[in-house]
C-alpha positions in Angstrom: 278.0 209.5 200.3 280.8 207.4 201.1 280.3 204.3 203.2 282.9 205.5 206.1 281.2 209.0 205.7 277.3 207.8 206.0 278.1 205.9 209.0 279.9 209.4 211.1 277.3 211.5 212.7 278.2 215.1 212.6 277.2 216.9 215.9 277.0 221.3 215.0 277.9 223.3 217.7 274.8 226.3 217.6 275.3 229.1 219.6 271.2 230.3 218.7 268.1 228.7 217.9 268.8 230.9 214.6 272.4 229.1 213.9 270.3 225.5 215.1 268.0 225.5 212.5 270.7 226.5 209.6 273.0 224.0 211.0 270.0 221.2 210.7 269.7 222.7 207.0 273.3 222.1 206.6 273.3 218.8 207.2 273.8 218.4 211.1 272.7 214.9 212.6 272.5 216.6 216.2 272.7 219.7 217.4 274.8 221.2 220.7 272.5 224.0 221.5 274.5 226.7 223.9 274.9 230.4 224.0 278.4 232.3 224.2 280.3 230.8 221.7 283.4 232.8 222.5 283.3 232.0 225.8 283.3 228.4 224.5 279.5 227.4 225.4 277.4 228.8 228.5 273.6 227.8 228.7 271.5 229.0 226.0 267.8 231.1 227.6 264.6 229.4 227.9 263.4 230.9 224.8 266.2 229.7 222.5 265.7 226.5 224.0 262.3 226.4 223.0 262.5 227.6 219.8 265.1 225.4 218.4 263.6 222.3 219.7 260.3 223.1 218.5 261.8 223.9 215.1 263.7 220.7 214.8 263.4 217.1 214.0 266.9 216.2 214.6 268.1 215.9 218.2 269.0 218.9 220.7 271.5 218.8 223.2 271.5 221.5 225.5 275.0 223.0 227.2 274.3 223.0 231.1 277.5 225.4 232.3 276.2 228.7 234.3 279.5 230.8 233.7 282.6 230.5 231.5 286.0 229.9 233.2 287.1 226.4 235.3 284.5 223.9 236.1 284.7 223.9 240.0 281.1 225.0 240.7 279.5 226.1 243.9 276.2 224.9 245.8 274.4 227.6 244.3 275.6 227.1 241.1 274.9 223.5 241.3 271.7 224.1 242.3 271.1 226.3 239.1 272.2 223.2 236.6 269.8 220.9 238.1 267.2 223.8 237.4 268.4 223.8 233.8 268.6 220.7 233.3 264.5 220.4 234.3 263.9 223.0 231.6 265.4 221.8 229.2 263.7 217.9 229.6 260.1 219.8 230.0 260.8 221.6 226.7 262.0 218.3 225.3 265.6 218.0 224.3 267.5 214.9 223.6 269.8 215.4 225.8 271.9 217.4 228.3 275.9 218.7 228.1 278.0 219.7 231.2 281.2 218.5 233.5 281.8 219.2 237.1 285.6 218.5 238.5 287.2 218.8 242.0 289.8 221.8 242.4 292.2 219.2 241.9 291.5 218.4 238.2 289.2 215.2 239.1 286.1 214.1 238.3 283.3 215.3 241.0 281.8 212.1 241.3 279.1 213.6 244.1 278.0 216.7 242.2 277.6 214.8 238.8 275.6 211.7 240.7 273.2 214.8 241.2 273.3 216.2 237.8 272.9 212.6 236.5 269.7 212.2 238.8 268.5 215.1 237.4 269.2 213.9 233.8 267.8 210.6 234.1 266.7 208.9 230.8 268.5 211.9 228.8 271.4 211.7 226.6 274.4 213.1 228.8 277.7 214.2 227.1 280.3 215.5 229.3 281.9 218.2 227.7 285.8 219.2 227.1 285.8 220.0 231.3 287.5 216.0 230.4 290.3 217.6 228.7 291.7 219.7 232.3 291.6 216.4 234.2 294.7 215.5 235.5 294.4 211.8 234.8 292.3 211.0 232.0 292.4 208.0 231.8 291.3 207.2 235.0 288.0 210.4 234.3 287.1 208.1 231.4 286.5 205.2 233.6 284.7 207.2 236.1 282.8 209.0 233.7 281.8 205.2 232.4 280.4 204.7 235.9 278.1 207.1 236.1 276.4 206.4 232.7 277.3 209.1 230.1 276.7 208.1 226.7 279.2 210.7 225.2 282.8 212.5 226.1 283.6 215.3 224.0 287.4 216.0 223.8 290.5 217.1 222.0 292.8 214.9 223.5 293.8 217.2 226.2 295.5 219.7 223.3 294.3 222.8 221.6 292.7 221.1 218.7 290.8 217.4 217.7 293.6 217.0 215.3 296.7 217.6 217.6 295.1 215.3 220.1 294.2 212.9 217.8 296.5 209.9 218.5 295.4 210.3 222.4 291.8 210.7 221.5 292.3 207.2 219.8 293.7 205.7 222.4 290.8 206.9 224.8 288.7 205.6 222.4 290.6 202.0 222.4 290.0 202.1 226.0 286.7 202.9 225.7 286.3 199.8 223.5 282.6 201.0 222.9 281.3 201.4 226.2 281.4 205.3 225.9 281.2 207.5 222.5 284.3 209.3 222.4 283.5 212.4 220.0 286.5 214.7 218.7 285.7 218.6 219.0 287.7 221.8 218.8 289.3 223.0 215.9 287.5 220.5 213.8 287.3 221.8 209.8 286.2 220.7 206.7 289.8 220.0 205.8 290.8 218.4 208.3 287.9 216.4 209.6 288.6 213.2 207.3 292.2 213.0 208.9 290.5 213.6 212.0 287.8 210.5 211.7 290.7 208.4 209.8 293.3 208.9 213.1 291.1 208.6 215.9 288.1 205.6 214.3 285.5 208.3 216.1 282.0 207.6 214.8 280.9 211.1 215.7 282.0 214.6 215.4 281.6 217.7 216.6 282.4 220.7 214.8 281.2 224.7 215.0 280.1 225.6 211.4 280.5 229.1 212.2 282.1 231.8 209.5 282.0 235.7 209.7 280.0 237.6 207.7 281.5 240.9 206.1 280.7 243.4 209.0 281.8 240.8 211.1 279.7 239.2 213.1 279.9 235.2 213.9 277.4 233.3 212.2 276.3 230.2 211.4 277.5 228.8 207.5 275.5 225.7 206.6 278.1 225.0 203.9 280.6 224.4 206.1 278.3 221.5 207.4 278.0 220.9 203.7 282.0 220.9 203.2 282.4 218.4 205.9 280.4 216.0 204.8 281.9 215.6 201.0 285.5 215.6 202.8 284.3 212.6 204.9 283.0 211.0 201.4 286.4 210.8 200.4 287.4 208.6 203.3 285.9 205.1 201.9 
């Protein structure tokens, strides 16, 4: 492998413990473990969790979002991540994905203190909920403060690519105190131009295809695919 491409780690979005342990097959440093891919990531069930961390040797994240739609949550709903999020460190993943903002497009610095409690000495990545703030700039910087390790974004467009010269810009504010990871829209053929733009050091990507009576599945090769195009960027 390449020396730029040996040093990006590759993050596979799994929508099943199923699609987890092809992904880790295909070549996945870390795994996103959610359910609902089409409704762009819910939390997976207890037994998919514990399947696909039992199974695997690389590290699980697990998606902490209780419905699809904005990312203004309730009490109750609240109260249902931080439940999750105990599961999922008793069962033993990595780490822990979610995002909670204010009606107004900011960060809700009260709710994710809570969540952060609750995630204490887990990886926490808050998710593309970023990419609806209305300043994001100032989200990164709060999202800093309350000790995420990762931000996964496009750039505030519809795809990594498209946002790439603002996700490099995040990431030159970041100036290493965050991981700022590209995600959405992220293919094998475009993910070198992707890496080259932004200087991210890790990448998420869905390596999902659909099979011929058309149901979404994972495609370790895509995985596969992604790796030899980052080879080529030395």
């Amino acid at each position: 492998m390449g020396k730029l491409g040996s040093m990006i780690l590759l993050e596979n979005c799994a929508g099943s413990a199923e699609s987890a342990i092809l992904g880790a097959k295909g070549g996945a440093d870390r795994i996103e473990l959610c359910s609902a891919l089409e409704a762009d990531g819910l939390t997976p069930s207890y037994g998919e969790m514990k399947r696909a961390i039992k199974a695997l040797d690389i590290p699980v994240n697990v998606m902490i979002r209780p419905r699809s739609g904005n990312f203004v949550y309730s009490g109750g709903e609240i109260a249902s991540m931080l439940e999750d999020i105990r599961i999922a460190r008793e069962l033993g993943a990595n780490g822990v994905v979610f995002g909670v903002l204010d009606s107004e497009g900011n960060i809700n610095l009260k709710d994710m203190e809570r969540l952060m409690t609750a995630a204490a000495g887990m990886d926490v990545t808050f998710h593309r909920a970023f990419d609806c703030c209305a300043d994001r700039s100032r989200a990164l910087e709060e999202i800093i403060s309350l000790g995420c390790r990762t931000i996964l974004s496009s750039g505030g467009a519809a795809g990594a690519l498209e946002g790439a010269a603002e996700l490099a810009r995040l990431i030159k504010q970041a100036a290493g105190r965050i991981v700022m990871m590209p995600g959405c829209g992220v293919r094998p053929e475009n993910i070198a131009e992707i890496a080259s733009v932004t200087g991210a050091k890790e990448i998420h990507l869905s390596a999902s295809s659909l099979n011929e009576n058309g149901c979404r599945m994972t495609n370790p090769e895509i995985l596969l695919s992604a790796r030899r195009s980052l080879e080529k960027i030395i």
